[in-house]
N, C-alpha and C positions, 0 to 999 in steps of 0.2 A: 569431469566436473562441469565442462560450458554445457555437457548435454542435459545435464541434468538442469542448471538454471534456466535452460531454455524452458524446457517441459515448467520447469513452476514458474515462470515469468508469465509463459501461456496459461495456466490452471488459475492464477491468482488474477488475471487481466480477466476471466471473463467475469469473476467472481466482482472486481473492483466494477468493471461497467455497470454489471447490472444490478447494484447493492447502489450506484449513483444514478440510476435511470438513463445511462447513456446510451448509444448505440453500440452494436456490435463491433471491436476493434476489427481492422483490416489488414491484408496483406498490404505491406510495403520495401521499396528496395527490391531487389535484382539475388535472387536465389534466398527468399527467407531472409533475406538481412532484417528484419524485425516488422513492428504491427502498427498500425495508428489508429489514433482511437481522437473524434472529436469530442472534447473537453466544455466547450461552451462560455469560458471563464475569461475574464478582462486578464488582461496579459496571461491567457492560456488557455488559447481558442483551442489549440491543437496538442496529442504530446504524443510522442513514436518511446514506442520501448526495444530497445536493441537484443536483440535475441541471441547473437554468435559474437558477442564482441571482442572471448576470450581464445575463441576458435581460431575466429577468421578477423585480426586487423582489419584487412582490408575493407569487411565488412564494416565495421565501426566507422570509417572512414568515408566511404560511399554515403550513411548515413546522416554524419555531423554536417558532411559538405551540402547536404538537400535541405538541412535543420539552419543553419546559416544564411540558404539562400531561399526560405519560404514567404510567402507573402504576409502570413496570416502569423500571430506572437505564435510561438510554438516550443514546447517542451521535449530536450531528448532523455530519455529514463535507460540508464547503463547497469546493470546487475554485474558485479565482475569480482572475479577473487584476484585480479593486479588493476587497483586500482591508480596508482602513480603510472602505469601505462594509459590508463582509458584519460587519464587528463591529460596527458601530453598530449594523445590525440584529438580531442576537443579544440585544446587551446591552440592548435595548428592549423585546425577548421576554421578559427575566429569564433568560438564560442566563450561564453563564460560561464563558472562552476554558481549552480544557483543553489543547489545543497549538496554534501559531498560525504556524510555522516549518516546517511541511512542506510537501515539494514533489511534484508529479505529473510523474514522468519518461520519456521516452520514448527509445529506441536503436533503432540497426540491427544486429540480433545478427549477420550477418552479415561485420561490420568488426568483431566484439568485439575487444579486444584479450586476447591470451592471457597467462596468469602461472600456470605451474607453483607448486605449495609448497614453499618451501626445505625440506630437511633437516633434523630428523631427522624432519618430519610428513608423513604419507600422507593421500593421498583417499581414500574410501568412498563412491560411486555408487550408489546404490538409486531405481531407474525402475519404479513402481507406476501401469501404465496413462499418462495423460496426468501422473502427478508423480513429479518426480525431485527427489532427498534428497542433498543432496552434506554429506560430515562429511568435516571435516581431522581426524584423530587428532593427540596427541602422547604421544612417548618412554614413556610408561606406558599408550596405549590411551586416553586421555582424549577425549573429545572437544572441540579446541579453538577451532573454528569451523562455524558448519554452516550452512544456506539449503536454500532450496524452492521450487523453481518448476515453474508448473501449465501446459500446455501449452492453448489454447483455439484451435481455429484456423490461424491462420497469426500468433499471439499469443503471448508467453510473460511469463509474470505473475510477477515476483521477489518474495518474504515470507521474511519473518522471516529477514533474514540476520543473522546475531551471530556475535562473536568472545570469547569468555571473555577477563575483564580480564586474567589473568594468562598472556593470549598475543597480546596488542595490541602494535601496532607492530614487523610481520615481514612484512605481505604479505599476513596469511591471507585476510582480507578479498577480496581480489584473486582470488587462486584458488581462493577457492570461486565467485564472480561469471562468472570463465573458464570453471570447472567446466560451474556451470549451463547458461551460455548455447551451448556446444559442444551439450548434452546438449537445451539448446530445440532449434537448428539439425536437428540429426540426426531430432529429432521434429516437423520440419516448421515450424518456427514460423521465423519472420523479422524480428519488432515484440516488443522488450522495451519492457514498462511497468513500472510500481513507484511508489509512494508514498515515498518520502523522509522517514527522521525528520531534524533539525535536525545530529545528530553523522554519519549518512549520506552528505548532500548533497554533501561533497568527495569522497566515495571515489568515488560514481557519477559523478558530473562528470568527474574523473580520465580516466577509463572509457570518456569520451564520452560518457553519458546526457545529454538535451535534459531544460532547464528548460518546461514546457509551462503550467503553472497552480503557485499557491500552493496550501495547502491549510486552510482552518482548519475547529478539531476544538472544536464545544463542548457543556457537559452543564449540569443542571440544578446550581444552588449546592449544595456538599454539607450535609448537616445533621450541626452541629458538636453 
């Protein structure tokens, strides 16, 4: 099973960088011990994804000790099926758990399930090369849900999908999710993946999305 998270920790990284216009992630650590990827974000300039964490400890460990002792704020990203392992091992690095409730998901866009927007919201489709932008509008042109997914392959990478609080609990969620995955499909992809936040994880399950790995997210103590 680590080999397999690795392979979709790698398939879904290249799919997240370039759905955020980021750089290519890189090799990082001493035999594959995982990728880094610059982030560009106020307390998360930087963030390493561990790739053998369930494999190889030691690997994990090599890691958190260079994520602790980095210059620059820096995020370590853990995919693991023993997760009260990977946090012992953090917290023995001097790290702190900054999310600890995410999941690594995987679908067959193929069987997506479809869900139109109800009424009075429209869709907005914008397909730039391998990424497509799906915006729910409402009644005043607002934008009241939106998502991104980066087409890699025969892969399609789902990010930052959000719903404006003040249009939660209607659906929107859904049809933008439909949205995208029609618009993966058409652009050849057939393997959705996505990272799962904690408030996420029913909507994609709903959906069909597969629980695949945990994921824990952790960074250096902040300085109070």
């Amino acid at each position: 099973m680590a080999k397999i998270e690795s392979e979709l920790i790698r398939r879904w990284l290249g799919g997240w960088t370039l759905a955020r216009s980021l750089p290519e992630a890189e090799p990082v650590g001493t035999a594959g011990d995982g990728l880094r990827s610059e982030c560009h974000q106020p307390g998360r300039e930087v963030e390493v994804f561990a790739l053998r964490a369930d494999a190889e400890p030691e690997s994990l460990a090599r890691l958190a000790a260079a994520v602790a002792a980095a210059r620059q704020s820096t995020w370590l990203t853990v995919p693991t099926l023993h997760t009260d392992t990977v946090e012992a091992t953090l917290g023995a690095a001097g790290l702190e758990l900054l999310r600890r409730s995410e999941w690594l998901m995987t679908t067959d866009l193929t069987a997506h399930p479809q869900h139109a927007p109800a009424a009075p919201y429209e869709r907005e489709v914008r397909t730039d090369g391998p990424v497509t932008v799906v915006s729910l509008r409402g009644p005043a042109g607002e934008v009241a849900a939106r998502g991104t997914m980066a087409v890699v392959g025969g892969d399609a990478i789902a990010d930052r999908i959000e719903t404006d609080a003040a249009h939660r609990r209607r659906g929107l969620g859904r049809a933008v999710m439909s949205a995208l995955a029609e618009a993966a499909v058409s652009g050849g992809a057939r393997t959705g993946l996505l990272i799962a936040s904690e408030e996420g994880r029913l909507l994609y399950s709903s959906l069909g999305w597969r629980h695949e790995a945990d994921v824990v997210i952790a960074g250096r103590p902040a300085v109070s």
